[in-house]
C-alpha positions as CSV (number, residue, x, y, z in Angstrom):
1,X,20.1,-1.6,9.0
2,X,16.4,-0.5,8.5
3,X,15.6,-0.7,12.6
4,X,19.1,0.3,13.4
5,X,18.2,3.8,14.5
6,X,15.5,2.4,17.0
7,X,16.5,2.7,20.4
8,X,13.6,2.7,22.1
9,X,14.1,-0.1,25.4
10,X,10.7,-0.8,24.8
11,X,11.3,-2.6,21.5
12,X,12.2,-6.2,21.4
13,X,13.9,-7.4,18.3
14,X,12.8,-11.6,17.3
15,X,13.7,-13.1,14.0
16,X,11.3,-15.8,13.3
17,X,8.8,-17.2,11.0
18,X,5.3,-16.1,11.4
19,X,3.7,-19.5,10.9
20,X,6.1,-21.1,13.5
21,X,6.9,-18.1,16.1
22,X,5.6,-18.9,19.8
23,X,5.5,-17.1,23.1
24,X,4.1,-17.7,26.3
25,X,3.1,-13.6,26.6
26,X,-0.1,-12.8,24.6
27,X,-0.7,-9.9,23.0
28,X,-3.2,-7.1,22.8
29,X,-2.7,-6.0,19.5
30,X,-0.6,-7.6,16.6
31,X,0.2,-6.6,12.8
32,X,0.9,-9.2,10.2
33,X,3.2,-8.0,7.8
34,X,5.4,-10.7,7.3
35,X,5.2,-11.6,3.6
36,X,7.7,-11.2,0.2
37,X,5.8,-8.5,-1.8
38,X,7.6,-8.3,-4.6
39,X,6.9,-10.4,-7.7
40,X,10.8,-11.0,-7.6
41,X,11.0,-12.6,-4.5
42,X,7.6,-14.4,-4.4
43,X,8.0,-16.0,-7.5
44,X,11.3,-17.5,-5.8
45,X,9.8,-18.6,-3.0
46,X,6.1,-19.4,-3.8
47,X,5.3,-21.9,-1.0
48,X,7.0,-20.0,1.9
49,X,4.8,-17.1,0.6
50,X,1.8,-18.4,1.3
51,X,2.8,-20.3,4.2
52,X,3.8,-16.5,5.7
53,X,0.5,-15.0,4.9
54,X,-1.8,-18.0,5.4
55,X,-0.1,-20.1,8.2
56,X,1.5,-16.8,9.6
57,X,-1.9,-15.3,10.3
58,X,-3.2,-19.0,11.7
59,X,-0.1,-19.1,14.4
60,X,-0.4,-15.4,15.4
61,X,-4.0,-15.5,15.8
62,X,-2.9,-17.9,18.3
63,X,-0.9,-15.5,20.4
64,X,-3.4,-12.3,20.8
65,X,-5.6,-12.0,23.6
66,X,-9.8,-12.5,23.3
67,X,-11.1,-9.3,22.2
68,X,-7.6,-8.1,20.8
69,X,-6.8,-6.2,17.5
70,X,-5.3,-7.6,14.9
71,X,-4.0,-6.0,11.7
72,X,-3.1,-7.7,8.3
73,X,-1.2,-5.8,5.4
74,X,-3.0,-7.4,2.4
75,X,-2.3,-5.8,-0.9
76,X,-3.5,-4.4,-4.2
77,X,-2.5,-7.3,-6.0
78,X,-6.0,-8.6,-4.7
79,X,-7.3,-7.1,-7.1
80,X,-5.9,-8.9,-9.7
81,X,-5.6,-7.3,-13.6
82,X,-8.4,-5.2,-12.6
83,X,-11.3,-4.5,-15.2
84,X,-12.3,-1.3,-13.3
85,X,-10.5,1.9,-12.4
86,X,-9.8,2.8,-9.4
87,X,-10.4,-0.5,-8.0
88,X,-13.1,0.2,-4.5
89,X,-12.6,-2.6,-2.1
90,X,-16.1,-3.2,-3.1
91,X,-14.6,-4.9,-6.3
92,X,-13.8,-8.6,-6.3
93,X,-10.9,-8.8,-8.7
94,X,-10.0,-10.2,-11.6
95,X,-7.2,-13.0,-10.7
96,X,-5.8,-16.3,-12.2
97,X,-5.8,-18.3,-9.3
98,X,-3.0,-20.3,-10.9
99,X,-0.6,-18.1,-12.3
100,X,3.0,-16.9,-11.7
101,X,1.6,-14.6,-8.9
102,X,-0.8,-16.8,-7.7
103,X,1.2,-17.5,-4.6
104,X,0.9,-13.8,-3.6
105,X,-2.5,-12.8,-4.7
106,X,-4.6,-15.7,-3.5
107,X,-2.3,-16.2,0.1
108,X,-3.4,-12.6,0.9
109,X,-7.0,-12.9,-0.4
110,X,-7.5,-16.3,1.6
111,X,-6.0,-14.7,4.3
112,X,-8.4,-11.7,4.5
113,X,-11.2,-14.3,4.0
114,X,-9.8,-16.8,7.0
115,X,-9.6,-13.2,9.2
116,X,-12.8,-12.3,8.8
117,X,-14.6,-15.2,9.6
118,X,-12.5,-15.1,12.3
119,X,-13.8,-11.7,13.4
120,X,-17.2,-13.3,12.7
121,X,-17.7,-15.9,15.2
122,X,-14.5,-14.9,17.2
123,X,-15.8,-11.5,17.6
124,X,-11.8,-10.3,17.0
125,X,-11.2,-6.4,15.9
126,X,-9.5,-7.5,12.9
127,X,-8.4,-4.8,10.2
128,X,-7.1,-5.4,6.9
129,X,-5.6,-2.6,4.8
130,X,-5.2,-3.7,1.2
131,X,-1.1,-1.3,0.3
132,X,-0.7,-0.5,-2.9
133,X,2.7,0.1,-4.6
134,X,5.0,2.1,-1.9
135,X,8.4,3.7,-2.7
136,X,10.7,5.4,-0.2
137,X,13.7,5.1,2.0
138,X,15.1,2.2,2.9
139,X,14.3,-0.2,0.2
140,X,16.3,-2.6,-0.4
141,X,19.0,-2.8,-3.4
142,X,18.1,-6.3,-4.7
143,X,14.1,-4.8,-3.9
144,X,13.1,-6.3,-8.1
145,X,10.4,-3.1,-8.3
146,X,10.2,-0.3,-10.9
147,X,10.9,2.5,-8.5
148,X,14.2,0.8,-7.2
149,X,15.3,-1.0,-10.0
150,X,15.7,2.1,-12.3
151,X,17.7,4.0,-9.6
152,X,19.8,1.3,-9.1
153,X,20.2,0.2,-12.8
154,X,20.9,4.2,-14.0
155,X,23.1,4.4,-11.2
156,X,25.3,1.5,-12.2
157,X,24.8,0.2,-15.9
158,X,23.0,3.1,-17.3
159,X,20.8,0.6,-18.7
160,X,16.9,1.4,-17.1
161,X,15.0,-1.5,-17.9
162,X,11.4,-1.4,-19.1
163,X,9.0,-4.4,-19.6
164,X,6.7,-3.8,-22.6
165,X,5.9,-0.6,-23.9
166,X,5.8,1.1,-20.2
167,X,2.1,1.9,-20.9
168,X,1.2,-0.5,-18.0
169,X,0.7,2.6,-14.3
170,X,1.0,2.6,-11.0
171,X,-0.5,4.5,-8.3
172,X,3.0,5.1,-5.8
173,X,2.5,6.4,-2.4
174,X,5.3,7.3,-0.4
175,X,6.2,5.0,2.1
176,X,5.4,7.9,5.2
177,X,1.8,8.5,4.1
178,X,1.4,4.6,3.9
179,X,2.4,3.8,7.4
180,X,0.3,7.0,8.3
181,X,-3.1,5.5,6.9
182,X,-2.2,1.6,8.5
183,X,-1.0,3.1,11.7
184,X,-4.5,5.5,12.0
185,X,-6.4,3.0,11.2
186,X,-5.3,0.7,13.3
187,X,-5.0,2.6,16.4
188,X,-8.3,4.4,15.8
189,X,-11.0,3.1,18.3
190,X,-14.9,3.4,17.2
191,X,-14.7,2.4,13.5
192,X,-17.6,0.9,12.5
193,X,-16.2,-0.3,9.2
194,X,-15.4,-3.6,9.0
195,X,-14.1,-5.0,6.2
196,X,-10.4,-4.3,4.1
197,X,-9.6,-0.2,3.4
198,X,-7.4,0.8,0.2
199,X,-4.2,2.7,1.4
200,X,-2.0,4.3,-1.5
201,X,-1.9,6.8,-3.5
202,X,-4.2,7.3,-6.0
203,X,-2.7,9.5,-8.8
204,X,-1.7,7.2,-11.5
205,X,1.8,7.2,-13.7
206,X,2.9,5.2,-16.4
207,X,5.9,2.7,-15.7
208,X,7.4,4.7,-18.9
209,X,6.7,7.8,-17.6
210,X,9.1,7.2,-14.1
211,X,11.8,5.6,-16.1
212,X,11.9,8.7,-18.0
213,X,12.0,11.1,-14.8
214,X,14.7,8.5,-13.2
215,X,16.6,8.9,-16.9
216,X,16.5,12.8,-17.2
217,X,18.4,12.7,-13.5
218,X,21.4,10.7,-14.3
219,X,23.2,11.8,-17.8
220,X,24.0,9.2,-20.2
221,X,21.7,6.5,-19.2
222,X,19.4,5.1,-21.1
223,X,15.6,2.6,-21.6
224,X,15.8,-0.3,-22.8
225,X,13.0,-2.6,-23.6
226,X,12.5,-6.5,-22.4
227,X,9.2,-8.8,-23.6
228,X,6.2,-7.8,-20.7
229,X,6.4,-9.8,-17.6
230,X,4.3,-12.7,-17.1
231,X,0.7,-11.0,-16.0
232,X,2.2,-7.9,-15.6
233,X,-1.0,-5.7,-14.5
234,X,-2.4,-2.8,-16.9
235,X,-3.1,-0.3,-14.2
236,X,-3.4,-0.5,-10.5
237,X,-5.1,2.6,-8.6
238,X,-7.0,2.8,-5.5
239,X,-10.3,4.3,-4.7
240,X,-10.0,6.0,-1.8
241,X,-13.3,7.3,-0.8
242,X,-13.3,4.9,2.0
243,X,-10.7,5.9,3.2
244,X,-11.1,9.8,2.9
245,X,-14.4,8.7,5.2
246,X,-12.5,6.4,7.9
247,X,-9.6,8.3,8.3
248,X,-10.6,12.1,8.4
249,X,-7.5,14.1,7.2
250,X,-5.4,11.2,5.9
251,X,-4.0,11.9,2.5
């Protein structure tokens, strides 16, 4: 349903897996994308996870072209619980390595590292934009994220779930302006940065605080509060200064 408007004879629809699609055409430019990002549905499939990032990257990789570009959506969640904020890509995280959302965190930070040693002594263009947490159109029902879930919860039970206190923010770019930043920065020629860019949005909101907004809209529904979730992050906001600089006119 999401590509169903997409009529374009240029595109070529192919389910697969990443880490086990082949073709005898090589490419000029790929972008990995093909990973569970929410904590729902990569705590349900932890393995596949990181077989999608990790052994997705290693089989595409496979399929560009010498010299090509590739692109790989890597995520906040790099960043761990983060001990600074905004979190600049210069910040190496703070992440249990073998926790609930271990699978997600470290495939996608392993990933980044495999890519650019790959650009290293491959000489690849690789690019790695690190998405923070995107709402919009299109998401799906069963999608297990705040933005979603208390939509879809006031519209049917009237119940609006919150984990903790709600103290715990997010920084929620709209799912336009995300796609905007990836697609500039990966079509943009010349870049002399080399290593992963924040894209998000970087005005910060309580979890409580959207709960709220999503309550006042639908009369008669209400908050209710569950125990935190396992390693539930405190705050996740980008810096964007980098990418103010690498992407002139990007907001």
């Amino acid at each position: 349903d999401n590509i169903a408007h997409v009529a374009d004879p240029r595109f070529d629809l192919q389910i697969a897996d990443a880490e086990s699609f082949s073709s005898l055409q090589r490419f000029d430019e790929i972008i990995h994308l093909a990973s569970p990002a929410s904590p729902l549905w990569y705590m349900r499939e932890p393995v596949r996870t990181i077989k999608a990032n990790i052994g997705g990257a290693l089989n595409l990789l496979t399929l560009l072209k010498p010299g090509g570009r590739f692109c790989f959506a890597s995520t906040s969640e790099a960043y761990g619980d983060p001990l600074v904020s905004p979190q600049p890509e210069s910040y190496r995280g703070s992440v249990d390595c073998t926790g609930p959302r271990a699978s997600y965190d470290e495939s996608k930070r392993c990933t980044e590292a495999l890519l650019f040693e790959q650009q290293r002594v491959g000489g690849l263009d690789i690019r790695v934009v690190r998405i923070f947490n995107t709402y919009g159109p299109r998401t799906r029902i069963d999608d297990g994220r705040a933005v979603s879930n208390f939509a879809i919860q006031a519209l049917t039970t009237g119940v609006l779930t919150v984990y903790g206190d709600g103290s715990q923010s997010r920084s929620w770019g709209y799912v336009d302006d995300i796609v905007e930043g990836l697609e500039r920065y990966f079509w943009r020629d010349g870049i002399s940065h080399r290593g992963p860019l924040n894209i998000g949005n970087d005005h910060e909101v309580s979890v409580l605080r959207i709960a709220e907004f999503v309550r006042s809209l639908v009369p008669g529904s209400r908050i209710e509060h569950h125990p935190p979730a396992p390693q539930d992050p405190t705050n996740r906001c980008p810096d964007l200064t980098l990418a103010r600089h690498v992407l002139p006119g990007w907001e």
